[in-house]
DRENMIVEX-494469 format. One line per field, with one value per atom (N, C-alpha, C): residue number from 1; chain; atom name; x, y, z. Coordinates in pm, whole numbers, plus 32768, in hexadecimal, padded with zeros to 4 digits. Atoms other than C-alpha are relative to their C-alpha. Example, Ala and Ser with C-alpha at 12.3 -4.5 7.8 and 13.67 -1.06 7.14 Angstrom:
2
seq [1,1,1,2,2,2];
mol [A,A,A,A,A,A];
atom [N,CA,C,N,CA,C];
c1 [8059,84CE,805A,7FAE,8557,7FB3];
c2 [7F89,7E3E,8078,7F89,7F96,806D];
c3 [8000,830C,8000,7FFA,82CA,8049];
END
This chain:
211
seq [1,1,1,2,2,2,3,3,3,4,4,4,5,5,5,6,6,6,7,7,7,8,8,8,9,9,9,10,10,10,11,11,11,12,12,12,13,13,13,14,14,14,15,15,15,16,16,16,17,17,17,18,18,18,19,19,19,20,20,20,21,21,21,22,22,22,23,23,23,24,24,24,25,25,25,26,26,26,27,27,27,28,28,28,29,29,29,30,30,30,31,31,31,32,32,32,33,33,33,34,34,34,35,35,35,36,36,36,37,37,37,38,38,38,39,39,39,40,40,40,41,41,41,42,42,42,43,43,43,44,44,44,45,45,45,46,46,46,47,47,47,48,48,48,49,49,49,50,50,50,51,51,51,52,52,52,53,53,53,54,54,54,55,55,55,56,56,56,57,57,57,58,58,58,59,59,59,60,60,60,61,61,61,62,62,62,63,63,63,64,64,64,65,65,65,66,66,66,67,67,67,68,68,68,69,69,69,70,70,70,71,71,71,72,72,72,73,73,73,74,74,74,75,75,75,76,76,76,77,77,77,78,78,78,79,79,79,80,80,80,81,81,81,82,82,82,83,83,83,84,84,84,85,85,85,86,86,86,87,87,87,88,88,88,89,89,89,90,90,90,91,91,91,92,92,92,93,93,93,94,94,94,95,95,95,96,96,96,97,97,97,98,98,98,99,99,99,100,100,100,101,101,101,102,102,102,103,103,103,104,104,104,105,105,105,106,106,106,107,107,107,108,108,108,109,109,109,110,110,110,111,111,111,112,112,112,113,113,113,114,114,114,115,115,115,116,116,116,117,117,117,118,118,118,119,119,119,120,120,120,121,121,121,122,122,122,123,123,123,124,124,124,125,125,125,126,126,126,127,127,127,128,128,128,129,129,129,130,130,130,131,131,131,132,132,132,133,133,133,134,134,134,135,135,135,136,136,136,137,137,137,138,138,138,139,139,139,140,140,140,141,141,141,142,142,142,143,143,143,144,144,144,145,145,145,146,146,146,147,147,147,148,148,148,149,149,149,150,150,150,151,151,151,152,152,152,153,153,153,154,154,154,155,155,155,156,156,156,157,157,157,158,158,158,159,159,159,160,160,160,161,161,161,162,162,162,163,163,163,164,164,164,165,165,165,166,166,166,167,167,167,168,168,168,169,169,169,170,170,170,171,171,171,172,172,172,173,173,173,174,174,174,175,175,175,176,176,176,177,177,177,178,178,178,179,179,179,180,180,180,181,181,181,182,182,182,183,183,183,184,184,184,185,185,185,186,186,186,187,187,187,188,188,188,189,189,189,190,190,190,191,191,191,192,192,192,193,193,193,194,194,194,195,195,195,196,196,196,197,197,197,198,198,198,199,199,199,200,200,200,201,201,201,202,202,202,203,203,203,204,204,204,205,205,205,206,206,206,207,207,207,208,208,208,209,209,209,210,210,210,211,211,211];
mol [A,A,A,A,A,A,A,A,A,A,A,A,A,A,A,A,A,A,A,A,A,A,A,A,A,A,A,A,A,A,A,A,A,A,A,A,A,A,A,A,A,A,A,A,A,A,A,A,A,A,A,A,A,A,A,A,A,A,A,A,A,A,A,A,A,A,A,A,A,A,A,A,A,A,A,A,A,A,A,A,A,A,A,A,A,A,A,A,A,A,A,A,A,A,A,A,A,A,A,A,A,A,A,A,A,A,A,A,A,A,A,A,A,A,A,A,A,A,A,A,A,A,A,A,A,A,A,A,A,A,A,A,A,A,A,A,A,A,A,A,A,A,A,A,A,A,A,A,A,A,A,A,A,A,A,A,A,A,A,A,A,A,A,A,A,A,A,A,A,A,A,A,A,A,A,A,A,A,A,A,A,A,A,A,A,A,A,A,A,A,A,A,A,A,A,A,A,A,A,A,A,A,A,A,A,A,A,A,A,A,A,A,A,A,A,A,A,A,A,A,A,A,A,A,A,A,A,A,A,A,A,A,A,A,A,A,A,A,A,A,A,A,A,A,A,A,A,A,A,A,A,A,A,A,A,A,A,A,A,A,A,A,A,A,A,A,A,A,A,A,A,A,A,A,A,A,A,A,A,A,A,A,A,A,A,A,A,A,A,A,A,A,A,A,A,A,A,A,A,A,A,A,A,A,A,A,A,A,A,A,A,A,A,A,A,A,A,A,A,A,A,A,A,A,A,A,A,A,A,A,A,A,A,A,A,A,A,A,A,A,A,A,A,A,A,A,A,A,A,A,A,A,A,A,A,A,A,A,A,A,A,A,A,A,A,A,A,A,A,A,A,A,A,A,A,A,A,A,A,A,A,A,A,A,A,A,A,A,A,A,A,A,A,A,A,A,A,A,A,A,A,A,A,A,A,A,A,A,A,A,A,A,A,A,A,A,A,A,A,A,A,A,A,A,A,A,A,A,A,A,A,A,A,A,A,A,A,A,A,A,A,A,A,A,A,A,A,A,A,A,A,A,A,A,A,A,A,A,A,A,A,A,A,A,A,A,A,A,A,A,A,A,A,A,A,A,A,A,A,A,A,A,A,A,A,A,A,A,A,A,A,A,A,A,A,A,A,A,A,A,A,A,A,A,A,A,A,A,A,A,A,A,A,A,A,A,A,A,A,A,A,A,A,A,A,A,A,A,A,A,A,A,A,A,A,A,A,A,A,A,A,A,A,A,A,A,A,A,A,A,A,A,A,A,A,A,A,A,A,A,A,A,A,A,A,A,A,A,A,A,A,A,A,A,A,A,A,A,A,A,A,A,A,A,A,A,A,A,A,A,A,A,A,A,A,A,A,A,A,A,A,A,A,A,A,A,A,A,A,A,A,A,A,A,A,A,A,A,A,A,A,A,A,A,A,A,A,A,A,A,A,A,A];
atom [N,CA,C,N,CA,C,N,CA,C,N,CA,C,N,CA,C,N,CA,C,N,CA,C,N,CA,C,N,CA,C,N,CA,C,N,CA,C,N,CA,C,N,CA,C,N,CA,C,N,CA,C,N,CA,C,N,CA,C,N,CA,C,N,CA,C,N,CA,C,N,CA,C,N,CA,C,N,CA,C,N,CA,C,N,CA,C,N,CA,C,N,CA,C,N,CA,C,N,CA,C,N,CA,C,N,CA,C,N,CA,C,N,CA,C,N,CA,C,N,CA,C,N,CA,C,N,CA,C,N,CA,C,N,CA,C,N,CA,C,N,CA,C,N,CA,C,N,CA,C,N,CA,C,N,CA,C,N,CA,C,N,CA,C,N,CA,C,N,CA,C,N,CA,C,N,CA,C,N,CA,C,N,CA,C,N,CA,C,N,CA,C,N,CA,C,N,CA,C,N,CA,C,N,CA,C,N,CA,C,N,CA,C,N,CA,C,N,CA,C,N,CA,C,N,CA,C,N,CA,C,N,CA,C,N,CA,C,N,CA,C,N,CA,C,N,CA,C,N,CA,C,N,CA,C,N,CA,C,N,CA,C,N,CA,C,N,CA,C,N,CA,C,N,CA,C,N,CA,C,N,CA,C,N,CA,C,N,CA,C,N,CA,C,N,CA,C,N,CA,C,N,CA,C,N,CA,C,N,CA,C,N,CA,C,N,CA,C,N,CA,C,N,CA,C,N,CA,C,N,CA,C,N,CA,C,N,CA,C,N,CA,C,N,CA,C,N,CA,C,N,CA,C,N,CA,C,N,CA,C,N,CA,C,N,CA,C,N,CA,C,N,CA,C,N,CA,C,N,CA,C,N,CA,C,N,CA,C,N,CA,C,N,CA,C,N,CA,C,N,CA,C,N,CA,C,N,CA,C,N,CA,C,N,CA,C,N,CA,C,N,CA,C,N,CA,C,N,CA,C,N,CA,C,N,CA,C,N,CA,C,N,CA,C,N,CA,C,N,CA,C,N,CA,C,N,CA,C,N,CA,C,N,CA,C,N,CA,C,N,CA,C,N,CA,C,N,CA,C,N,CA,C,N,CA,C,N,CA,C,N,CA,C,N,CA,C,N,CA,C,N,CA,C,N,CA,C,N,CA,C,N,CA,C,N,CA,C,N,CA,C,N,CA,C,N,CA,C,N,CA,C,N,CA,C,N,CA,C,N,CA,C,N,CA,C,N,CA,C,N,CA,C,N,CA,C,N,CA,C,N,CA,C,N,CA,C,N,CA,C,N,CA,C,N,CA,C,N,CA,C,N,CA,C,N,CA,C,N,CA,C,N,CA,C,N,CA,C,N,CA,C,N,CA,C,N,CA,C,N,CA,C,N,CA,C,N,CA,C,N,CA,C,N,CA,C,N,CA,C,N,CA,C,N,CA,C,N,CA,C,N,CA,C,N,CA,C,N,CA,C,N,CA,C,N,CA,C,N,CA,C,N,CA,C,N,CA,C,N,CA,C,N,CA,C,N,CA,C,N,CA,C,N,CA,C,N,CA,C,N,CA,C,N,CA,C,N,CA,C,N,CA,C,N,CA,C,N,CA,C,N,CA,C,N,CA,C,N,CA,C,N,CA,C,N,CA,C,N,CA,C,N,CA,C,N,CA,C];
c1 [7F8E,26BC,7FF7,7FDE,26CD,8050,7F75,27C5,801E,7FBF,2837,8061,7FB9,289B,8055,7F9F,290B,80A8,7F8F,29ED,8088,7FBE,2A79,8036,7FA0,2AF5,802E,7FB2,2B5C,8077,7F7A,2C4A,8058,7F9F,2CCB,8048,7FD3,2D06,80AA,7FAC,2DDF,8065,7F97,2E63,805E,7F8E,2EE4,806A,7FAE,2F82,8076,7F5E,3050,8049,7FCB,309A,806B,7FB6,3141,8093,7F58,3231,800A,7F9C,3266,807B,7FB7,32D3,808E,7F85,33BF,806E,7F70,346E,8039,7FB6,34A4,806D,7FAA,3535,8081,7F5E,35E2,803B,7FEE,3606,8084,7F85,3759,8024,8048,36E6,8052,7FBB,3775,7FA6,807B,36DE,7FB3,801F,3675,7F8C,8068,3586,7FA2,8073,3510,7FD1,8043,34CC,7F64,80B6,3372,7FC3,802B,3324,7FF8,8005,3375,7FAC,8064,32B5,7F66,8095,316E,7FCC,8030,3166,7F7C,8080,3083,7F96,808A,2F7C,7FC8,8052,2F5A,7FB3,804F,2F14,7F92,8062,2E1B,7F70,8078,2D4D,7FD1,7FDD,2DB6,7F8C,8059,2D16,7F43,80B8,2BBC,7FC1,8047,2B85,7FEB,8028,2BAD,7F8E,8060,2ACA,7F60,8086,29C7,7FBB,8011,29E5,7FD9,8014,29CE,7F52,805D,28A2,7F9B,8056,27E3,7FB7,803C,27AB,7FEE,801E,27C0,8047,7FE7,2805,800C,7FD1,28C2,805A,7F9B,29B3,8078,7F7A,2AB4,8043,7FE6,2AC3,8018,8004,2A7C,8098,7FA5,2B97,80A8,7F85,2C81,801A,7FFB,2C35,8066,7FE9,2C69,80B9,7F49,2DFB,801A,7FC1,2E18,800B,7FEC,2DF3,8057,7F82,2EBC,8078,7F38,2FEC,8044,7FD1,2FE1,802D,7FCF,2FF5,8091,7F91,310C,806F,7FA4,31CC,800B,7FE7,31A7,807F,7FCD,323B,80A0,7F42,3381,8033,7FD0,33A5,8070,7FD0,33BA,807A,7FB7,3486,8071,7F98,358E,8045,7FC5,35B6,8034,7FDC,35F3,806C,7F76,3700,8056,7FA3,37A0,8030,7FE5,37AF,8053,7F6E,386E,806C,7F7A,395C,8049,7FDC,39A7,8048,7FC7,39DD,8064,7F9E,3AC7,8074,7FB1,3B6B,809B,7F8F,3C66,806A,7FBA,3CD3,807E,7F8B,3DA1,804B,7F86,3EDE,8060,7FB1,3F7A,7FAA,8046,3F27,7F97,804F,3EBB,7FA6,80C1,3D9E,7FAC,8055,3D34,7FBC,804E,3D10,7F85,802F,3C90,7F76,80A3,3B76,7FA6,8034,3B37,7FD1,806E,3AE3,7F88,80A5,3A07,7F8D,806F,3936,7FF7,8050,3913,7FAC,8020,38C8,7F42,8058,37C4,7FA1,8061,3723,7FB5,806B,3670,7F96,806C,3593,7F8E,807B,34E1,800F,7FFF,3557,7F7B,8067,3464,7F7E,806B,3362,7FB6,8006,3397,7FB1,8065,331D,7F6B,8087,31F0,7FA5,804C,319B,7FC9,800B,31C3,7F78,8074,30DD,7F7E,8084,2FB1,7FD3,8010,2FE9,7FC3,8031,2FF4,7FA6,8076,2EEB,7F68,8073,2E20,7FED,7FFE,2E73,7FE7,8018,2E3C,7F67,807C,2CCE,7FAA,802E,2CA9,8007,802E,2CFE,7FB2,8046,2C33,7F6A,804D,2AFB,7FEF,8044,2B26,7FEE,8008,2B3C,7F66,808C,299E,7FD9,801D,29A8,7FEE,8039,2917,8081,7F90,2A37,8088,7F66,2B62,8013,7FB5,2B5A,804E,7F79,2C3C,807A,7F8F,2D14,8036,7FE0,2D51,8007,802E,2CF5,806E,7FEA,2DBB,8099,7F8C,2F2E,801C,8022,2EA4,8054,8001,2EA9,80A5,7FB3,2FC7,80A4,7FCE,30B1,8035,7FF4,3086,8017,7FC5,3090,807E,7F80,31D2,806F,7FB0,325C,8000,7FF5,31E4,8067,7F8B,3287,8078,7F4D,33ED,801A,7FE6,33C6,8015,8015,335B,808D,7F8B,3471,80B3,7FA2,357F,8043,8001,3531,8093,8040,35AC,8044,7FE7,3672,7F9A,803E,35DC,801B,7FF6,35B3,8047,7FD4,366D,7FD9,8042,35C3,7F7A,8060,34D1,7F88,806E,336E,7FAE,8041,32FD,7FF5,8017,3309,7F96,805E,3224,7F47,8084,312C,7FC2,8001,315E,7FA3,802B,311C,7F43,80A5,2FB6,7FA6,8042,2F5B,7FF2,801E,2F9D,7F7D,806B,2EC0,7F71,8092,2DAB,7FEC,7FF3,2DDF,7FC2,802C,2D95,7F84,8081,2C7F,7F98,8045,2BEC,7FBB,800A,2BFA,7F9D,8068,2B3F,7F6C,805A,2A53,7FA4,803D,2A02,7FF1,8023,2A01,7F7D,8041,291A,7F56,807C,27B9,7F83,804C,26A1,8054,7FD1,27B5,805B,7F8F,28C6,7F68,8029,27A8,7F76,8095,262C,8035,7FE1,2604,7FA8,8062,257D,7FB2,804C,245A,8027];
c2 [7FDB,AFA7,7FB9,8050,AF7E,7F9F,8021,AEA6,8056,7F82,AFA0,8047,7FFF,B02B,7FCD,807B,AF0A,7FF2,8003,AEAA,808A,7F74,B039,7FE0,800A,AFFA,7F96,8053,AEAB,7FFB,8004,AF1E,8093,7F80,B05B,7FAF,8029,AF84,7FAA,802F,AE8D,806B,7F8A,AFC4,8057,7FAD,B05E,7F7E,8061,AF04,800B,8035,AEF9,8093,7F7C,B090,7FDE,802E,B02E,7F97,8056,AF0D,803E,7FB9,AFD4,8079,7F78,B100,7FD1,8043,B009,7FCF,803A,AF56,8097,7F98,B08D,8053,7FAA,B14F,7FCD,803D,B042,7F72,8085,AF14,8026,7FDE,AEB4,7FCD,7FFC,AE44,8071,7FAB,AEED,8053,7F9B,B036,7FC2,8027,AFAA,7FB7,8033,AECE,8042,7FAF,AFC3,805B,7FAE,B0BB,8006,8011,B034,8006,7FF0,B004,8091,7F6D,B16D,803F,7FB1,B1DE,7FC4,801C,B10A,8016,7FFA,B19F,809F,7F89,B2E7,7FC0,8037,B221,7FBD,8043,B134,805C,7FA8,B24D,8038,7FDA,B2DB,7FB8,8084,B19B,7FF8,8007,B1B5,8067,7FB6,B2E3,800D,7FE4,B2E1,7F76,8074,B176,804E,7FCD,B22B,8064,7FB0,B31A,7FEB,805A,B24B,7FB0,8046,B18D,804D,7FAB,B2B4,8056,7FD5,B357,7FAD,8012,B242,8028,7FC9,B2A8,8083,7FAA,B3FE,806A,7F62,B512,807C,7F71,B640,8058,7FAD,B740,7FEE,802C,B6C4,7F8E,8096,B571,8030,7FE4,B608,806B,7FF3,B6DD,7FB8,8064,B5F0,7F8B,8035,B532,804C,7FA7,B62D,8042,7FCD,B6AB,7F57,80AE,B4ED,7FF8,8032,B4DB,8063,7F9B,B627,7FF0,801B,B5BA,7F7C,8067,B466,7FFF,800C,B4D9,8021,7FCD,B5DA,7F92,8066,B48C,7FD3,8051,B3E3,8067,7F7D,B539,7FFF,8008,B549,7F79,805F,B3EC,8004,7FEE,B404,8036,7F8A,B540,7FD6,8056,B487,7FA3,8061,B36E,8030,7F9C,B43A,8046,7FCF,B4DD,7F9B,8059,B3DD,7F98,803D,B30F,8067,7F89,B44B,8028,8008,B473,7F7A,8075,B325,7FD1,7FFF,B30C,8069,7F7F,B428,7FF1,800E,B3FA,7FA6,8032,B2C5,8037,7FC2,B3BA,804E,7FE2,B487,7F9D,8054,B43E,8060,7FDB,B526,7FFB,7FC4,B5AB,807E,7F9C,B6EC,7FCA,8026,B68E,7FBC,8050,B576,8085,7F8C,B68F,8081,7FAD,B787,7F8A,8045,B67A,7FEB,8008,B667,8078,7F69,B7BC,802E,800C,B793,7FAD,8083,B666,805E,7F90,B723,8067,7F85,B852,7FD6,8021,B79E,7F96,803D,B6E1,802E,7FC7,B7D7,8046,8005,B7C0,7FC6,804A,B69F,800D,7FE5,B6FF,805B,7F84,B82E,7FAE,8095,B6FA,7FBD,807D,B615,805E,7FDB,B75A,8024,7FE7,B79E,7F8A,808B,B636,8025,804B,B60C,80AF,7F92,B780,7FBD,8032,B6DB,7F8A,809C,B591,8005,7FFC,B5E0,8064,7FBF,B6E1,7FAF,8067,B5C4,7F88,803A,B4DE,802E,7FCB,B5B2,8010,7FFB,B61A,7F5B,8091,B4A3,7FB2,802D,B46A,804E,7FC2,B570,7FC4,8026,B4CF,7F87,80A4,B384,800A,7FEA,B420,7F95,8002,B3C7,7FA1,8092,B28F,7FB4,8094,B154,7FAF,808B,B085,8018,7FDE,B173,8021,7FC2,B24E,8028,7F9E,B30F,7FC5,808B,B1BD,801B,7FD8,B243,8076,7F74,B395,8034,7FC3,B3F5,8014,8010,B365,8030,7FFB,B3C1,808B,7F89,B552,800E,7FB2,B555,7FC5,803E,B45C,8063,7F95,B55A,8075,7F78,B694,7FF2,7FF7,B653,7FE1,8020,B5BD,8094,7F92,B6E7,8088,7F8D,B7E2,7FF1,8032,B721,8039,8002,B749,808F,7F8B,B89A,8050,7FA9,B93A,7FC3,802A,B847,8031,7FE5,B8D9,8023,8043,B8B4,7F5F,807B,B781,7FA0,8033,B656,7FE5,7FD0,B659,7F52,805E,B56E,8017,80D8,B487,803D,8008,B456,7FAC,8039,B407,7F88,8058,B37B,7F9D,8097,B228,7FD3,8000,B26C,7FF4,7FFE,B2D9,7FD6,807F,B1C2,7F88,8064,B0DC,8013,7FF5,B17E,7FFF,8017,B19A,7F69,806B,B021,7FE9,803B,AFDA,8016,7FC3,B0B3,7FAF,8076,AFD2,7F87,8063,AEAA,8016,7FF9,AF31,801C,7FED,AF9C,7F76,80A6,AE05,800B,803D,AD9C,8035,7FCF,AE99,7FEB,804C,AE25,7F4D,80BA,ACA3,7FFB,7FF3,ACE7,7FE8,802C,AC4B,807E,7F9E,AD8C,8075,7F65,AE81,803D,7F8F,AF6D,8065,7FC9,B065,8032,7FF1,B0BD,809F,7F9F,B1C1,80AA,7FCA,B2FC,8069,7FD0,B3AD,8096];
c3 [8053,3C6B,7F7B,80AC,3AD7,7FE1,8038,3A39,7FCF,8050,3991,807D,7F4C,3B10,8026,7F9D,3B89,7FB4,8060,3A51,7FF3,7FEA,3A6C,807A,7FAC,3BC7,8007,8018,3B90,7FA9,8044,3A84,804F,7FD5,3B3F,8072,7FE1,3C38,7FEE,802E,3B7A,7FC9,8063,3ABD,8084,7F9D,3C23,8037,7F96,3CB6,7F68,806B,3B64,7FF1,800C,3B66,8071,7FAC,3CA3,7FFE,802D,3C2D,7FAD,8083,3B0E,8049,7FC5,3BE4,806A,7FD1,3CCF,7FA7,809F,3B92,7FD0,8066,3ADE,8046,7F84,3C12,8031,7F98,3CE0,7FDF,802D,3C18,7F98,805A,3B97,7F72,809C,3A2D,7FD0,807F,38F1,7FF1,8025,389C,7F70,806C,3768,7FF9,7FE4,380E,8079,7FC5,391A,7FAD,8025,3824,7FE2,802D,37A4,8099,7F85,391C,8023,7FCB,3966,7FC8,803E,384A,8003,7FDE,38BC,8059,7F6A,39FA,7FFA,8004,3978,7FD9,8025,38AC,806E,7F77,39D9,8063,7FA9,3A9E,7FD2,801D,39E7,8016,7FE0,39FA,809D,7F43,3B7B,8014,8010,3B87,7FE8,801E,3ADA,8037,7FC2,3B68,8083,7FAB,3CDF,801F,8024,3C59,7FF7,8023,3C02,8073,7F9A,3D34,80A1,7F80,3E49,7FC6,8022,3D66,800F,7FBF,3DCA,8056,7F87,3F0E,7FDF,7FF8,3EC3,7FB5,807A,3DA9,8031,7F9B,3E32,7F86,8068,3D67,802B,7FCC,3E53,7FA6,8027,3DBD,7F49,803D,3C54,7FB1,801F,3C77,801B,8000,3CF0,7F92,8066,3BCE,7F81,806B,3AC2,8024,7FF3,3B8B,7FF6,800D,3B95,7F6F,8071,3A1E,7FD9,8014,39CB,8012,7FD6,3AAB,7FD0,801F,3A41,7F6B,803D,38F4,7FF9,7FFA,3932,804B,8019,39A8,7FB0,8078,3875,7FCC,8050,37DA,8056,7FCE,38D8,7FEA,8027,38D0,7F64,80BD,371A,8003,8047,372F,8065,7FC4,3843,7FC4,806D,3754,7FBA,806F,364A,8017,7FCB,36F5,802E,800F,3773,7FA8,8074,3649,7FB9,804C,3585,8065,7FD9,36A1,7FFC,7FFB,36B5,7F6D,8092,3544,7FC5,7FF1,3548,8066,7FD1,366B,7FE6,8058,35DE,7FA1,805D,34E4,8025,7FA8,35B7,802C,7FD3,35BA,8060,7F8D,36D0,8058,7F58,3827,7FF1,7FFD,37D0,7FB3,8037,36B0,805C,7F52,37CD,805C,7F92,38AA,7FDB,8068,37A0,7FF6,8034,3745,80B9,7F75,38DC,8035,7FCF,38F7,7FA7,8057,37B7,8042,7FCD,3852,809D,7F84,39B4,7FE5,8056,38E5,7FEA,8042,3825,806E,7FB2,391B,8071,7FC7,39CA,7FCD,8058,38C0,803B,7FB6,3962,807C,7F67,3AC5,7FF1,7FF9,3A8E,7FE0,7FD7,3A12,801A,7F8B,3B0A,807F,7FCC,3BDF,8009,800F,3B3D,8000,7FDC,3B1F,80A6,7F38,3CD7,802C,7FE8,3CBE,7FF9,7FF4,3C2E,804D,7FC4,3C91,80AF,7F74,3DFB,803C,7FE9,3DF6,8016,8033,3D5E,8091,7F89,3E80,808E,7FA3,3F93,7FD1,8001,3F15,800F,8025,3EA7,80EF,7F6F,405D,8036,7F93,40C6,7FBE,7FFE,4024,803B,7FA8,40B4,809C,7F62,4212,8024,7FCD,4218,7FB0,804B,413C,802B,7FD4,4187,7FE9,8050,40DD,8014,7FDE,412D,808B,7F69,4262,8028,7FFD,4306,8022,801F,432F,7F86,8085,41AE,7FDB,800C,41AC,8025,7FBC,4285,7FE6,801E,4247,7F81,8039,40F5,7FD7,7FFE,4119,8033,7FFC,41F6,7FBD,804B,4129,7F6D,807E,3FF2,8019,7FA2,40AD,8015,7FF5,4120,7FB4,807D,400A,7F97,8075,3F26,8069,7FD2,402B,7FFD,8017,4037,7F71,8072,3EA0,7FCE,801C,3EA2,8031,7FB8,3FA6,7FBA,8057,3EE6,7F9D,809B,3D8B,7FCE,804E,3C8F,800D,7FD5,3D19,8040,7F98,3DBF,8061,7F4A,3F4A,8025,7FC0,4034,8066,8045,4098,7FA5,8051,3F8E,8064,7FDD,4019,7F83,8038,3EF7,7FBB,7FF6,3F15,8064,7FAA,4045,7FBB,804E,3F58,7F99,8070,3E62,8040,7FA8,3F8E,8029,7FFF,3FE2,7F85,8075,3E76,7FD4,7FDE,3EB7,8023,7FB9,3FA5,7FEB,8049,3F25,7F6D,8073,3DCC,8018,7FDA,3EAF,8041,7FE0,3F55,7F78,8087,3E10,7FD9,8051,3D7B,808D,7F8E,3EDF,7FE3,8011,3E99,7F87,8092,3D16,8019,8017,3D7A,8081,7F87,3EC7,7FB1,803D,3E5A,8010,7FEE,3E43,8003,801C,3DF4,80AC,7F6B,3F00,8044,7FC1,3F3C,7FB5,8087,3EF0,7FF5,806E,3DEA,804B,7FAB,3E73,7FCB,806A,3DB9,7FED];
END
């Protein structure tokens, strides 16, 4: 394995363990929006890094179109979070700045059917994000099924973790589903983060290269 390799999944690594606290603070942490916002909005770039480091790291062992395209829906969806994220802020910062103004019941209410109104801007999104995203994660477990480093110990919770999460999201639409899975799939993009680092500090490299 190159440095060049190594260094690539050593930072996707780091870049998924912090996508992760970013994605807990921003969600369920009781902090001022003001200070989760930058958190919320670093949770697509991280992923991207997340992404092409895993990429780099499963193509060791072995270069497939599976893995290739789970790359290519991982960087797409992660951008289209950056993009709902933005366009969430953005809305809630102008209702919020508006709202005070009203001074009865009805405008209050009148600006509450604007902001519902308007926020299935990024509801619609937030679905296309959890489309690629968890397309990307499901291909991304069905290659490690036969991995040296993951296995279907990963693979497996992997596929059906996202699967079920993307069907709750899908049959929901355009609301989000109760219960939300994905925190489930925050938690394995964890662990795969940490296996990643083991795999870049491991002396001779995660896996030989294969001609």
């Amino acid at each position: 394995m190159s440095e060049v390799e190594r260094t690539w999944i050593r930072l996707g690594g780091i870049a998924g363990i912090a996508t992760i606290f970013a994605y807990f603070i921003a969600v369920f942490s009781p902090l001022p929006w003001p200070i989760r916002r930058p958190v919320f909005f670093a949770i697509g770039p991280c992923g991207i890094l997340l992404v092409v480091g895993l990429c780099r790291l499963l193509g060791l062992h072995r270069r497939t179109v599976t893995v290739e395209i789970a790359t290519l829906f991982g960087v797409i969806g992660s951008a289209m979070m950056n993009l709902m994220a933005v366009v969430q802020g953005a809305i809630d910062a102008q209702m919020d700045r508006h709202l005070p103004a009203a001074a009865d019941a009805a405008s209050r209410n009148l600006i509450g059917w604007i902001r519902n109104s308007v926020n299935s801007v990024h509801l619609g999104m937030d679905v296309s994000f959890d489309i690629f995203i968890l397309v990307s994660v499901t291909l991304f477990g069905i290659s490690m099924l036969r991995h040296p480093k993951f296995g279907a110990k990963f693979g497996i919770p992997g596929c059906v973790a996202a699967s079920a999460t993307l069907g709750l999201n899908l049959y929901s639409f355009p609301v989000p589903p109760e219960p939300d899975l994905g925190p489930v799939v925050a938690l394995w993009l964890g662990a795969v983060s940490v296996q990643m680092l083991l795999c870049a500090t491991r002396k001779g490299g995660p896996v030989k290269t294969n001609a």
